[in-house]
N, C-alpha and C positions, 0 to 999 in steps of 0.2 A: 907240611904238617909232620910232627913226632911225637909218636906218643910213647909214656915211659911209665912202665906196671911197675906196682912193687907191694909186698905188702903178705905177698907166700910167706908158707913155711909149713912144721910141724905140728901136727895138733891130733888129737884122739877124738873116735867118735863122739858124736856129744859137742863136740867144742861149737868154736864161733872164732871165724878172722875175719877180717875187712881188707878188701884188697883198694889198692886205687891208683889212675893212672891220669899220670898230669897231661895236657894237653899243650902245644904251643906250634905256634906257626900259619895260624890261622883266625879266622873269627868263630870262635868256642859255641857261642851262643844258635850257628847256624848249621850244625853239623848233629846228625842222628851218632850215636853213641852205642857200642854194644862191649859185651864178655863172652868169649868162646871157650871151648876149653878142648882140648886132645887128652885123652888117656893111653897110654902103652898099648900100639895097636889096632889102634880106634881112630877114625877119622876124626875130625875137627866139628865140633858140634857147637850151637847154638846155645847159649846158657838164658842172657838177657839181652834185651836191646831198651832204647830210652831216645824217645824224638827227642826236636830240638824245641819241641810243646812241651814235654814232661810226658808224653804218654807211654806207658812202661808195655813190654810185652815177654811173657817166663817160660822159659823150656817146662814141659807138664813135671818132667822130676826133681825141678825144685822150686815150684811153684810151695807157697806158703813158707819156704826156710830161706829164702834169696830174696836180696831187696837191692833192685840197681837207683842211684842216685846220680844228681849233675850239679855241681856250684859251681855259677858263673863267676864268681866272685874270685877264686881260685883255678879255675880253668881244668876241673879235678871230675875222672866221674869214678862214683865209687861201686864197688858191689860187696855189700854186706853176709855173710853166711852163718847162717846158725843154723845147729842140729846139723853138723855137719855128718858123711856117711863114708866110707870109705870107696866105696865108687864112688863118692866127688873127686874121689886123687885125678889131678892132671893138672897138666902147664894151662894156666889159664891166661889168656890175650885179650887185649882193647883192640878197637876199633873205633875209627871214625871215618862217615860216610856223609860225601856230598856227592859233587860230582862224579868224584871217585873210592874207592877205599883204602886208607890209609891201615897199617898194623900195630903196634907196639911188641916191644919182643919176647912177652909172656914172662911168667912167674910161674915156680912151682908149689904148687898146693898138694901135701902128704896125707893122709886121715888113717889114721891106725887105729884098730877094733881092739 
């Protein structure tokens, strides 16, 4: 399996990116999906995750501004961000998990106040 982020960048409080990371090497449809993210100094935290049901689960601080999505059809799962905050800054990474867990090699996401 490889998965490939893209979709960082710069953006000011207030904004909105959409990140997304293509999926291949596997069967798309069977595998739970998530976004992590690392900030400078900070371990690696949980952002979203996203079964291979649709059912979503949101770290509490960005619950209501983050929205994880999956298109089969594209083999793509996205995570949407709006209202963004500047403690969102960090490398954010996919994941896909079956039997094992695969990474993607993260994207950086900036938020300036």
């Amino acid at each position: 399996v490889q998965l490939q982020a893209s979709g960082g960048g710069s953006v000011q409080a207030g904004g909105s990116l959409r990140l997304s990371c293509a999926f291949s090497g596997g069967a798309f449809s069977s595998y739970a999906l998530g976004w992590f993210r690392q900030a400078p100094g900070k371990q690696r935290e949980l952002v979203a995750t996203i079964t291979n049901g649709g059912s979503t689960n949101y770290a509490d601080s960005v619950k209501g501004r983050f929205t994880i999505s999956r298109d089969s059809a594209k083999n793509t799962v996205y995570l949407q961000m709006n209202s963004l905050k500047p403690e969102d800054t960090a490398v954010y990474y996919c994941n896909a998990r079956l039997l094992r867990l695969y990474w993607g090699q993260g994207t950086l996401v900036t938020v300036s106040s």
